[in-house]
N, CA, C and O atoms as a MOPAC input file, in Angstrom:
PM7 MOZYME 1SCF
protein

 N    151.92700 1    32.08100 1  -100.56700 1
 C    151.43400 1    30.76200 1  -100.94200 1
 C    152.44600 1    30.13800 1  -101.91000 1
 O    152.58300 1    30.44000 1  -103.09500 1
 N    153.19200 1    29.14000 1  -101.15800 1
 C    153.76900 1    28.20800 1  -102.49300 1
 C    153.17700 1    27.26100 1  -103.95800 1
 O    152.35800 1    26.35400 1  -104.11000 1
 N    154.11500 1    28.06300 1  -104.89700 1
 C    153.66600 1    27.27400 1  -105.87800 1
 C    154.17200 1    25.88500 1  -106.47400 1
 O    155.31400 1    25.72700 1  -106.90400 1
 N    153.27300 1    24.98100 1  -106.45300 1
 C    154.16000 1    23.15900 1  -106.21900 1
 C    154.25700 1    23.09800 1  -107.38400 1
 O    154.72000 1    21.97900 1  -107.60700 1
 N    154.06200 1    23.77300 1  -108.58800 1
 C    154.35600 1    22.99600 1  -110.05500 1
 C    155.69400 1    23.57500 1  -110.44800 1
 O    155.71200 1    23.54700 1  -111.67900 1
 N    156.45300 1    23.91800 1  -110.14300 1
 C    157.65000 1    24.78100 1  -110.65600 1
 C    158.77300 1    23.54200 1  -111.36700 1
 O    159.72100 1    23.74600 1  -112.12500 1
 N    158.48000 1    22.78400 1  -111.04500 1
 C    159.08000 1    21.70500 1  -111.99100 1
 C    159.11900 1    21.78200 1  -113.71000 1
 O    160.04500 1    21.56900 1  -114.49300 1
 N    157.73200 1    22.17100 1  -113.92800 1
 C    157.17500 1    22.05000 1  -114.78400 1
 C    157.58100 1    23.14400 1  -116.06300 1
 O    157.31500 1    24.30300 1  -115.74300 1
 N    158.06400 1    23.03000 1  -117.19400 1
 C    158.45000 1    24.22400 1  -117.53200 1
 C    157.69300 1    24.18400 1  -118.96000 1
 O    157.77900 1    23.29800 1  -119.81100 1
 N    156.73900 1    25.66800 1  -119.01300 1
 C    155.99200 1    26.09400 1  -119.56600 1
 C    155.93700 1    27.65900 1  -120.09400 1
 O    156.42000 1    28.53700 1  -119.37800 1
 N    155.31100 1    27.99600 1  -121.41400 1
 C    155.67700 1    29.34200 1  -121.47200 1
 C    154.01500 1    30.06400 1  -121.74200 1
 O    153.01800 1    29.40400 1  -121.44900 1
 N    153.92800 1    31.15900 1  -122.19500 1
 C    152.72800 1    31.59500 1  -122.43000 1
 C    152.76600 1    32.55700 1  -122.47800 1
 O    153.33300 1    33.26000 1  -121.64200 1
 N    151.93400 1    33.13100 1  -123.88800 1
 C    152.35400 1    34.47200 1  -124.68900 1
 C    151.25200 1    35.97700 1  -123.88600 1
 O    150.09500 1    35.57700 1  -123.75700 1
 N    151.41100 1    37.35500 1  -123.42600 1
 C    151.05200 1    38.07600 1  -122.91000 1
 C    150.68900 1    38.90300 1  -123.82600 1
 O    151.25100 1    38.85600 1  -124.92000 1
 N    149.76800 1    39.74600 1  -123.59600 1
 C    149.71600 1    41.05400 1  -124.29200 1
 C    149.49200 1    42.12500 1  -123.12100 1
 O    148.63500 1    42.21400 1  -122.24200 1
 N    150.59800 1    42.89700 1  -123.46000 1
 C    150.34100 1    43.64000 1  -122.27600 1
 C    149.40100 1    45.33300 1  -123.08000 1
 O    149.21000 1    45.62400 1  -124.26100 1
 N    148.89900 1    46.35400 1  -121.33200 1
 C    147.81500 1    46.88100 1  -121.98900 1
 C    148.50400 1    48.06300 1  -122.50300 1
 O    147.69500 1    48.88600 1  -122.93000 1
 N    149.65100 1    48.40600 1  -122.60100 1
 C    150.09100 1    49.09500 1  -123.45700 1
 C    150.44500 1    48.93600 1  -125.03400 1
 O    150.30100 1    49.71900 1  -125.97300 1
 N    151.07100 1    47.35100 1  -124.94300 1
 C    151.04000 1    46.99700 1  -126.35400 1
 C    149.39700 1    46.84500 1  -127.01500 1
 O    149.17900 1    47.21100 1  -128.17000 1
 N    148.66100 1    46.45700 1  -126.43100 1
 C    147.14000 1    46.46300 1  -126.86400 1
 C    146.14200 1    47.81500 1  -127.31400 1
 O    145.06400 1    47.92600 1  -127.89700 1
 N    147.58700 1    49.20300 1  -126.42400 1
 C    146.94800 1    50.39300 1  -126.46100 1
 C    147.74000 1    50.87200 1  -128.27700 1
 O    147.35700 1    51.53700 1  -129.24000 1
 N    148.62000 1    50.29900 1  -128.02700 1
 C    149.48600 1    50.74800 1  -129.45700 1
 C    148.76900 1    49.77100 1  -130.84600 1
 O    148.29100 1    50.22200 1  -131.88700 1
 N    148.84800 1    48.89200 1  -130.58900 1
 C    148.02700 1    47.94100 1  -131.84000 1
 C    146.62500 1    49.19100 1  -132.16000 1
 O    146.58500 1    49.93300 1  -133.14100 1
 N    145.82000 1    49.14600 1  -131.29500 1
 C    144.48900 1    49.89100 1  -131.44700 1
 C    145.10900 1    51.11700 1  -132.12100 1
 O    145.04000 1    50.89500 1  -133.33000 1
 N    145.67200 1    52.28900 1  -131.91200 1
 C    145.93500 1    53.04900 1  -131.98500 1
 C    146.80100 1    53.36900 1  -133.92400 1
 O    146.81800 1    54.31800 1  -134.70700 1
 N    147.41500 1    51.84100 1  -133.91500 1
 C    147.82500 1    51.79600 1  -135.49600 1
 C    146.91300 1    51.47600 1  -136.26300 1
 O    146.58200 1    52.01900 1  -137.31700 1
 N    146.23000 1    50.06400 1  -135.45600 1
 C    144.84000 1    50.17600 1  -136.84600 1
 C    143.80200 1    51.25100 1  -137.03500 1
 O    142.94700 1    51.23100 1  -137.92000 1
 N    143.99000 1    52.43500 1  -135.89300 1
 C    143.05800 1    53.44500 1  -135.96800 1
 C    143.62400 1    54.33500 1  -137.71300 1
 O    143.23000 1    54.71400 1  -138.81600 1
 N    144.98400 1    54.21000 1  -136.65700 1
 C    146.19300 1    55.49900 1  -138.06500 1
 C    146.20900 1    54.85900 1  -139.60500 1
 O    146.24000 1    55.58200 1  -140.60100 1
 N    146.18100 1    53.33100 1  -139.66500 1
 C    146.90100 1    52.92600 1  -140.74800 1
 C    145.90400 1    52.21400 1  -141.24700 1
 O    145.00500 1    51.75700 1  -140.54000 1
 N    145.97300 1    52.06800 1  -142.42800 1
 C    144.50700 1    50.73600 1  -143.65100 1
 C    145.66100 1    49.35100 1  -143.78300 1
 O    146.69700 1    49.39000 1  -144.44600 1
 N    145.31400 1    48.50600 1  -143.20700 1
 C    145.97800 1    47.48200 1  -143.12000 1
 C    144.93100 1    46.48500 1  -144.04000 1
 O    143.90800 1    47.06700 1  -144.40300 1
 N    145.06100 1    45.05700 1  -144.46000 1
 C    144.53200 1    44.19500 1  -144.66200 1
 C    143.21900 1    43.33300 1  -143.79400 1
 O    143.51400 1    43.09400 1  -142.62200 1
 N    142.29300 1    43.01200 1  -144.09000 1
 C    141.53200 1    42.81500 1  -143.17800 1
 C    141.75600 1    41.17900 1  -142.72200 1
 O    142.28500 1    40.38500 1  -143.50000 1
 N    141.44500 1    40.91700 1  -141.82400 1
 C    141.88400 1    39.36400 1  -141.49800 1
 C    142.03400 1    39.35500 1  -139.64400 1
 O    141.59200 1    40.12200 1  -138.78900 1
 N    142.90000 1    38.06100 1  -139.56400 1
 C    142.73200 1    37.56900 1  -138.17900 1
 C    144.32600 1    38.06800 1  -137.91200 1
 O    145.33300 1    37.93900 1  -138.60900 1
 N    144.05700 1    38.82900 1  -136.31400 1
 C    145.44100 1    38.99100 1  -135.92600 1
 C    146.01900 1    38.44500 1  -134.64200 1
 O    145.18900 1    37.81200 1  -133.99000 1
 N    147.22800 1    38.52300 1  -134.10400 1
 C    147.26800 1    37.93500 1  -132.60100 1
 C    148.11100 1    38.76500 1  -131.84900 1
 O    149.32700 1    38.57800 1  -131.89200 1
 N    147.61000 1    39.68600 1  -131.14300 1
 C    148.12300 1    40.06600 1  -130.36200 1
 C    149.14400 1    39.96000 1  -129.21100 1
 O    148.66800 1    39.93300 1  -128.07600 1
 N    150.25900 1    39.90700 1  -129.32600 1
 C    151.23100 1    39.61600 1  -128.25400 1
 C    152.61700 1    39.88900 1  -127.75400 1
 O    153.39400 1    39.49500 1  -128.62400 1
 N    153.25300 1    40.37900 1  -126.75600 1
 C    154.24100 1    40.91300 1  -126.29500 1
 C    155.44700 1    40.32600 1  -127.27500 1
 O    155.14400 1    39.60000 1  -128.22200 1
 N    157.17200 1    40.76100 1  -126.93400 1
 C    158.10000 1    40.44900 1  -127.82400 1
 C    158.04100 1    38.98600 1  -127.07000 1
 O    157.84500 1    37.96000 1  -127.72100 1
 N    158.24100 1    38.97600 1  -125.54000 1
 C    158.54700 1    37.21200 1  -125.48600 1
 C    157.49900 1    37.08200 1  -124.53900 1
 O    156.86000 1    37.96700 1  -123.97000 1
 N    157.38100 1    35.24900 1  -124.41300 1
 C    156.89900 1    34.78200 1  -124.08800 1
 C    157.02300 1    34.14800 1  -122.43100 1
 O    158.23100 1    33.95400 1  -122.29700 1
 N    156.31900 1    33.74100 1  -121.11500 1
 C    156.95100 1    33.77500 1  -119.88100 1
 C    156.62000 1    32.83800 1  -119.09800 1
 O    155.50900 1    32.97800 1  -118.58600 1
 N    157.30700 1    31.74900 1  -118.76900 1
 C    157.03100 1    30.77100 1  -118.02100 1
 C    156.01100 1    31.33000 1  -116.62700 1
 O    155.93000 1    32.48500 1  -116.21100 1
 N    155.39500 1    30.26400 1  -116.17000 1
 C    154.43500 1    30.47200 1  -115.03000 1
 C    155.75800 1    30.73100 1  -113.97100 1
 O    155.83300 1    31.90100 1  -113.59700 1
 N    156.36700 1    30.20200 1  -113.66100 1
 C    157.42500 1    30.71200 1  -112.87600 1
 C    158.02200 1    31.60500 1  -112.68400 1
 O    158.36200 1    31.88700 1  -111.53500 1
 N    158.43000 1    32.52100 1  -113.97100 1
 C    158.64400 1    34.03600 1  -114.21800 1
 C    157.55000 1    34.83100 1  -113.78500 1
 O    157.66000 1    35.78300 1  -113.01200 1
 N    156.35700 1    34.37700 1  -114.35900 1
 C    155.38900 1    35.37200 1  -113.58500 1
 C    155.12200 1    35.43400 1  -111.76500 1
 O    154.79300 1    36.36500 1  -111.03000 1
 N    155.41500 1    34.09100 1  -111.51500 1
 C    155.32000 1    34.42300 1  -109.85400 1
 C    156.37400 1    35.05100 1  -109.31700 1
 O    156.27900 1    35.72100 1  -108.28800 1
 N    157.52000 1    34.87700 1  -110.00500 1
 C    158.86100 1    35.76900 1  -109.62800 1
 C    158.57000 1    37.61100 1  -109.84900 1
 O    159.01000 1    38.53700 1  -109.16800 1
 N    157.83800 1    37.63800 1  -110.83400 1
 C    157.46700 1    39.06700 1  -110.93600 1
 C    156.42100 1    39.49300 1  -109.69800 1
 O    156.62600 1    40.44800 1  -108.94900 1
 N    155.00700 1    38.40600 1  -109.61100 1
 C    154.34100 1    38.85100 1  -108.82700 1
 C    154.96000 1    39.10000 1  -106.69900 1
 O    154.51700 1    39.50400 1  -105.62400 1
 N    155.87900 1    38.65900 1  -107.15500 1
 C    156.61700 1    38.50800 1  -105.48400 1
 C    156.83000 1    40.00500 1  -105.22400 1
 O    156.53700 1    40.48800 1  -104.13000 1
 N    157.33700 1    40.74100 1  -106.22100 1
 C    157.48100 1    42.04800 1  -106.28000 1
 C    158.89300 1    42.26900 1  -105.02600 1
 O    160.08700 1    42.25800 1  -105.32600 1
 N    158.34300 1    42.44900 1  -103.68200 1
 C    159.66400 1    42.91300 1  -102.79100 1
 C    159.34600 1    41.86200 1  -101.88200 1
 O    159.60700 1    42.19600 1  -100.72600 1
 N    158.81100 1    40.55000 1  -102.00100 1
 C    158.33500 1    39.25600 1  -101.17300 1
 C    159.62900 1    38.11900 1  -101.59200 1
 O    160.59400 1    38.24900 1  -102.34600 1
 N    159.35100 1    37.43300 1  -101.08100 1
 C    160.52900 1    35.90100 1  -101.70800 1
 C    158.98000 1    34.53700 1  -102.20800 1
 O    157.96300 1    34.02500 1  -101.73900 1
 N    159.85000 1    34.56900 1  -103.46300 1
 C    159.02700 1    34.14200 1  -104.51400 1
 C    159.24700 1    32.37300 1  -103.63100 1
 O    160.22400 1    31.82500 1  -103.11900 1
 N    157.61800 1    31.91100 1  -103.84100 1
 C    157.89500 1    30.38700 1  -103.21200 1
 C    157.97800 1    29.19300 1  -104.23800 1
 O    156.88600 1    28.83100 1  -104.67600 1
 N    158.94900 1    28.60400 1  -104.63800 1
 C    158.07800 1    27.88700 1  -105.71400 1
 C    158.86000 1    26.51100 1  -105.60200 1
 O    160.04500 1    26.52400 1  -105.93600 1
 N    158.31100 1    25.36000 1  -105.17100 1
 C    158.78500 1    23.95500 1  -105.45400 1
 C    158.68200 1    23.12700 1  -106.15500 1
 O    157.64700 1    22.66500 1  -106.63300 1
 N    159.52300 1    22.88200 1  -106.28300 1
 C    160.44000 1    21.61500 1  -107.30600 1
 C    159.87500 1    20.15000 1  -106.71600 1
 O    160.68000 1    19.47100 1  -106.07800 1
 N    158.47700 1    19.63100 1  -106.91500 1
 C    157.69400 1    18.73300 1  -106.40000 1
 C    157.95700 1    17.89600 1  -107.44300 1
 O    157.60300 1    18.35600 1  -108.52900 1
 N    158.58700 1    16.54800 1  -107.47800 1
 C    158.63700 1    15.34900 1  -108.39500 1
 C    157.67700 1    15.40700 1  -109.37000 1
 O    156.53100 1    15.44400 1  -108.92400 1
 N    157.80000 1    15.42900 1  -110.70400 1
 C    156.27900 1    15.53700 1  -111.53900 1
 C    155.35100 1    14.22100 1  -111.41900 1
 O    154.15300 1    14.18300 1  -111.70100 1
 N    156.24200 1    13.00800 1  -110.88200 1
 C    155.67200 1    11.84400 1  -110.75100 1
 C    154.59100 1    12.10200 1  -109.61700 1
 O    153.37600 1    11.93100 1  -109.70300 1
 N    155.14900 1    12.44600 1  -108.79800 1
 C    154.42600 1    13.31000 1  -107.50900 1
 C    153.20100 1    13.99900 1  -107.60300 1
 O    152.15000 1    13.86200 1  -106.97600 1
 N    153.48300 1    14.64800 1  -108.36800 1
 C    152.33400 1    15.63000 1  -109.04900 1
 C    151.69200 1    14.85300 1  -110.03700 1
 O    150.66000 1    15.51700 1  -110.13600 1
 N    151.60600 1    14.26400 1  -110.54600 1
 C    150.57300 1    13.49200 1  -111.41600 1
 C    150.05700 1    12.55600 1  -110.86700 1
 O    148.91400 1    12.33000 1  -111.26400 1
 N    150.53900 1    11.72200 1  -109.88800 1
 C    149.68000 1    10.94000 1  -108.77000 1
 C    148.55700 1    11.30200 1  -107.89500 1
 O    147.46900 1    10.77900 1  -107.65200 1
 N    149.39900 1    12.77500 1  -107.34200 1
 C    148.34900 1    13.58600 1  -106.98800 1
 C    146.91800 1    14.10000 1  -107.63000 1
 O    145.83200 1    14.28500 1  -107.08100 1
 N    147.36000 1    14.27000 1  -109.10300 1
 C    146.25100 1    14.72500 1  -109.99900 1
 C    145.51100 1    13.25800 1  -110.35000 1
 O    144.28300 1    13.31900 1  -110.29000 1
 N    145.88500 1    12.38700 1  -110.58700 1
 C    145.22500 1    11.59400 1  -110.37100 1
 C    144.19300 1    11.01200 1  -109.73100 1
 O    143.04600 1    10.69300 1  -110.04600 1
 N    145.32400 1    10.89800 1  -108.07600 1
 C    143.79000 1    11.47600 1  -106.68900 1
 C    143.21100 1    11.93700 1  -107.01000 1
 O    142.26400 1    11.34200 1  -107.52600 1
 N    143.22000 1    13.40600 1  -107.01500 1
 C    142.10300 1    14.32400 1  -107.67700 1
 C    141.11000 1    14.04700 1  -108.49600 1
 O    140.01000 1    14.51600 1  -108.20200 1
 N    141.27600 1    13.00500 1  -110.04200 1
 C    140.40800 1    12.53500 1  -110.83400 1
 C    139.27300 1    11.70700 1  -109.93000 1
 O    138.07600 1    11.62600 1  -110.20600 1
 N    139.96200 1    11.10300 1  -108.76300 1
 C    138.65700 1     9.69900 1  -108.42800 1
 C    137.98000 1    10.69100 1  -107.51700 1
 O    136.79000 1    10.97400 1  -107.65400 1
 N    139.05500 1    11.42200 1  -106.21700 1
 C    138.13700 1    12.07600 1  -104.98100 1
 C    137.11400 1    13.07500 1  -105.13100 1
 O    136.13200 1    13.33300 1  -104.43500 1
 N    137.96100 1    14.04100 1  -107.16000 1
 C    137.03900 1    14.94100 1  -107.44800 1
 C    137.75400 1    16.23600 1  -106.84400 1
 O    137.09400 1    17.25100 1  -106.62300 1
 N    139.02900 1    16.17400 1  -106.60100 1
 C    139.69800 1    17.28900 1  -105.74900 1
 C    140.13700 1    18.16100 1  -106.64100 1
 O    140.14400 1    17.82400 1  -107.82500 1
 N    140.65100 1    19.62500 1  -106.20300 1
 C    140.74900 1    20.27600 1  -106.99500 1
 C    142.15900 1    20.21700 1  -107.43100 1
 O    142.33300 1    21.33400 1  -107.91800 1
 N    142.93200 1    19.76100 1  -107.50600 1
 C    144.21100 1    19.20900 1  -108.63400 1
 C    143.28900 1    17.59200 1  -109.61500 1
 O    142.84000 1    16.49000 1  -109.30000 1
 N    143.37900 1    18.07600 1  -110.34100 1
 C    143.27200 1    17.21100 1  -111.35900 1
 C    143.63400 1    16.73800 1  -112.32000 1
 O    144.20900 1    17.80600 1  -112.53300 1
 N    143.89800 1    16.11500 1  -113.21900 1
 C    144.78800 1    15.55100 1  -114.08800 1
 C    144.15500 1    16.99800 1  -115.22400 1
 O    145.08800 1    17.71200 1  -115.59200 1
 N    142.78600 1    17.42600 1  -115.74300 1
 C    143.00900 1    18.32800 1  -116.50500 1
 C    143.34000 1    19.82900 1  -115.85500 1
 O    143.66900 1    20.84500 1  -116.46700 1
 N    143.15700 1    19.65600 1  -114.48100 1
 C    143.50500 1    21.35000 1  -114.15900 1
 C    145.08000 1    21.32000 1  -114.18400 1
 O    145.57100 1    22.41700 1  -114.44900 1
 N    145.91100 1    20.37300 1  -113.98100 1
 C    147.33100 1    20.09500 1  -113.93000 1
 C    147.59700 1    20.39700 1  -115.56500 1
 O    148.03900 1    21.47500 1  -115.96400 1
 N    147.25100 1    19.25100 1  -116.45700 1
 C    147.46800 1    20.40900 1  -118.05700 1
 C    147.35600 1    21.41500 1  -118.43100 1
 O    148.09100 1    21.93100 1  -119.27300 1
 N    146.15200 1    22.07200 1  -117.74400 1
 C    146.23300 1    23.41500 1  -118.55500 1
 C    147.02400 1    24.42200 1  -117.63000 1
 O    147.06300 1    25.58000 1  -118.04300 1
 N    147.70900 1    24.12400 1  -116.34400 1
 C    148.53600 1    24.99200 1  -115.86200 1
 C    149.45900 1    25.02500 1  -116.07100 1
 O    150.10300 1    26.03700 1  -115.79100 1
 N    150.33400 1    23.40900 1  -116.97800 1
 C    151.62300 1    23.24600 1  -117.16900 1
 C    151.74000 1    23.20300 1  -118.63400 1
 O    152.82900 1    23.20100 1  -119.20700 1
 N    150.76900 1    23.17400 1  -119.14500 1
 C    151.24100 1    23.54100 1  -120.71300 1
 C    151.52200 1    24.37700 1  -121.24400 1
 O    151.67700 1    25.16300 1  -120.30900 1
 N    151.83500 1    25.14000 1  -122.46100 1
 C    152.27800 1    26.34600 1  -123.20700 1
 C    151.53000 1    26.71200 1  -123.99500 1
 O    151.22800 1    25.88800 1  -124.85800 1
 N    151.03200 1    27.79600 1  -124.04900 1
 C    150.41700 1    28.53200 1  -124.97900 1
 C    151.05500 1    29.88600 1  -125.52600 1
 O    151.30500 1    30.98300 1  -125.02500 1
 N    151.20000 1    29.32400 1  -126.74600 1
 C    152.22800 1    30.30500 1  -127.73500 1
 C    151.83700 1    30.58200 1  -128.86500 1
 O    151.64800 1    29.75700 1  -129.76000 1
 N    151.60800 1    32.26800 1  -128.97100 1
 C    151.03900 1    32.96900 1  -130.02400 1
 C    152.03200 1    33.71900 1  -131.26200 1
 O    153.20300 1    33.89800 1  -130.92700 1
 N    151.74100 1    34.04600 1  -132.29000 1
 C    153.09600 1    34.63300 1  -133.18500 1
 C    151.92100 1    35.87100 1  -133.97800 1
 O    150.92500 1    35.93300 1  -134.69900 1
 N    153.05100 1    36.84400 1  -133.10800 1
 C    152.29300 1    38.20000 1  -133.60000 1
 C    153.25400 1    38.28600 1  -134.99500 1
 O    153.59200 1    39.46600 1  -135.08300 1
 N    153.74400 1    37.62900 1  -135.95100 1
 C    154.58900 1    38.05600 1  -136.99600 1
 C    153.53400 1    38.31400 1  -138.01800 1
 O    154.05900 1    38.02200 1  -139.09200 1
 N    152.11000 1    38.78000 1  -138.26100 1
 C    151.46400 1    38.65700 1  -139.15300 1
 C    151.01200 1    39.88800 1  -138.80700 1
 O    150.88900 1    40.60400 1  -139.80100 1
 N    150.65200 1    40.52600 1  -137.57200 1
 C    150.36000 1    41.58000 1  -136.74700 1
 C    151.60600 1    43.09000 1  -137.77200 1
 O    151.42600 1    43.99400 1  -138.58700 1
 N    153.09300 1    42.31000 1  -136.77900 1
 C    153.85400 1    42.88700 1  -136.94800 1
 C    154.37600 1    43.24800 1  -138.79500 1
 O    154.82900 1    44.30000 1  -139.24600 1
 N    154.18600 1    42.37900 1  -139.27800 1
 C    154.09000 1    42.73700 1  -140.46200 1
 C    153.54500 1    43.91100 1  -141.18300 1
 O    154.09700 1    44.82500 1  -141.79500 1
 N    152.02000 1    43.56100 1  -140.88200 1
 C    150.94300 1    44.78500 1  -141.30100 1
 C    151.32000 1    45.79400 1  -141.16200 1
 O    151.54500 1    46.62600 1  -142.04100 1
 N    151.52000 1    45.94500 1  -139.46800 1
 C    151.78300 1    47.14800 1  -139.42200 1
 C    153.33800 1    47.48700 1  -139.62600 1
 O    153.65400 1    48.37300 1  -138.83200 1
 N    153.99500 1    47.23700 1  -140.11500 1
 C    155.08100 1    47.27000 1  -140.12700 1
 C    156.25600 1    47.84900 1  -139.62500 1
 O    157.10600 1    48.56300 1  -140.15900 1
 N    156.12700 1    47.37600 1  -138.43500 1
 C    157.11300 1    47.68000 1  -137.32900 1
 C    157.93700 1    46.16000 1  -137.36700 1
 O    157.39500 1    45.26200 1  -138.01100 1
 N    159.05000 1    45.91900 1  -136.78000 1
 C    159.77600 1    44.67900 1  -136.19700 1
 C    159.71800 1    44.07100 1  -134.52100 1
 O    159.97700 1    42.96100 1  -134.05400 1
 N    159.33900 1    45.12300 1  -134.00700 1
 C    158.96000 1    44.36900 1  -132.23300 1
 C    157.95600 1    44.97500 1  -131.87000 1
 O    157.75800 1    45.99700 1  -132.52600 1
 N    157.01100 1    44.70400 1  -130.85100 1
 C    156.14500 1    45.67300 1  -130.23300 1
 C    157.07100 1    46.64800 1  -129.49500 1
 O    158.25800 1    46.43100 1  -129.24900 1
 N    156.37900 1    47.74600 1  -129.17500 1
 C    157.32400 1    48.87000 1  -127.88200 1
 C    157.22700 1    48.50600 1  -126.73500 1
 O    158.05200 1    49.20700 1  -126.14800 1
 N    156.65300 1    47.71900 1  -125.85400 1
 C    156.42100 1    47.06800 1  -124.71500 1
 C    157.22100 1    45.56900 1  -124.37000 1
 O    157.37300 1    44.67600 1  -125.20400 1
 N    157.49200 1    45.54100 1  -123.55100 1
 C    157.89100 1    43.91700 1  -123.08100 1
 C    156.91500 1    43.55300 1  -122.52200 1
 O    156.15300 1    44.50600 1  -122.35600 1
 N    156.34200 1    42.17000 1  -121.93700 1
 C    155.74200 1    41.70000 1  -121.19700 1
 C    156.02400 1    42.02200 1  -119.62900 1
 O    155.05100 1    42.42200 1  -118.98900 1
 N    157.46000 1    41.86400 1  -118.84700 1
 C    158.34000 1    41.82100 1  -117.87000 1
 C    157.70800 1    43.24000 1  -117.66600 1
 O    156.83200 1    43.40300 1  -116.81600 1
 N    158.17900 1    44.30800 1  -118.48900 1
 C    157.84100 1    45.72600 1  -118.09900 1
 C    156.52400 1    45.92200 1  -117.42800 1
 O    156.36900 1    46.37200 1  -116.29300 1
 N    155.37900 1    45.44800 1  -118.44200 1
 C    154.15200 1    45.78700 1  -117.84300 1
 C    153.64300 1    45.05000 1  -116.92800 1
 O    152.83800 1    45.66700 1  -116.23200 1
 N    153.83200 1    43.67800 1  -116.57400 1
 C    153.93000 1    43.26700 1  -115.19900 1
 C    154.31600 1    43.75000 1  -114.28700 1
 O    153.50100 1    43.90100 1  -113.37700 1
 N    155.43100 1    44.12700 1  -114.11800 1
 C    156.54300 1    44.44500 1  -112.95700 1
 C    155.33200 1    46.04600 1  -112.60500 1
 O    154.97600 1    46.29100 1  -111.45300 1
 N    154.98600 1    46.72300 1  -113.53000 1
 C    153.86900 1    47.48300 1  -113.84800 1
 C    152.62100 1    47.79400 1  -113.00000 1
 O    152.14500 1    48.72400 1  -112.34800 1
 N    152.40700 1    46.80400 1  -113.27600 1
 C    150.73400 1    46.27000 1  -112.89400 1
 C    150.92500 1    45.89400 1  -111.45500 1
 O    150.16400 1    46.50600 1  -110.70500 1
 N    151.86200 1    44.92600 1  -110.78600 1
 C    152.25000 1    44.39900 1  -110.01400 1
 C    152.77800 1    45.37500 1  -108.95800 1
 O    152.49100 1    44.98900 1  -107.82500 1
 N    153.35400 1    46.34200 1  -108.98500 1
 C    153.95400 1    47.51600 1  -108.05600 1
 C    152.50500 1    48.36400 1  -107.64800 1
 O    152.22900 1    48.99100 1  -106.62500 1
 N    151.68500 1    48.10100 1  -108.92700 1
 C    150.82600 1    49.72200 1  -108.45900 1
 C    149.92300 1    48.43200 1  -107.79000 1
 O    148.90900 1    49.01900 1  -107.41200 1
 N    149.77700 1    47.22000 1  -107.49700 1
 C    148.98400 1    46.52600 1  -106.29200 1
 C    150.13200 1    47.13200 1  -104.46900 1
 O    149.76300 1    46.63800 1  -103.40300 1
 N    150.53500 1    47.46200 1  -104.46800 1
 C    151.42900 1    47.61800 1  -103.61300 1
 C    150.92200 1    48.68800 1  -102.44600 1
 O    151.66500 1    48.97700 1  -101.50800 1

């Protein structure tokens, strides 16, 4: 299935379940400060990177559709009620970006041990 937003360049922060297994595992070991934390991989990965991962041994589809194009379309969508819509189009092309530096602090390490890329590529093979 091609993906038509690839125009669009967006990032969005992961936690993968190994880094989620290691966080748990330090606040088990260590007395940290109590408060709000955010969990999340070293980088962050455009929607495009992730379909490039999910292709796995496939050819990744992704078009370069005019954004003018695409917002007309979402537009349609607003009056016909279709499923591209001007808000389902934002929240697929926007960025959501988290900063584990408050995390990483506590516990005081400098990166998580996991990449994002790793545990995808991960997750994604054992569907195979």
């Amino acid at each position: 299935m091609p993906w038509p937003l690839g125009v669009f360049e967006n990032s969005y922060s992961f936690t993968s379940i190994q880094n989620l297994q290691f966080v748990i595992q330090e606040l088990i070991e260590k007395d940290i400060q109590p408060g709000i934390y955010q969990i999340a991989d070293v980088e962050s990965l455009s929607t495009n990177e992730v379909i490039w991962l999910m292709a796995v041994n496939q050819k990744a589809y992704i078009w370069n559709i005019s954004p003018d194009v695409i917002k007309l379309m979402a537009k349609t969508g607003d009056k016909f009620r279709l499923p591209l819509n001007s808000e389902r189009l934002r929240k697929l092309t926007e960025s959501y970006i988290v900063s584990n530096e408050k995390l990483k602090k506590a516990l005081g390490i400098e990166k998580m041990p996991f990449t994002a890329v790793e545990d995808m590529k991960k997750t994604f093979n054992s569907f195979l």
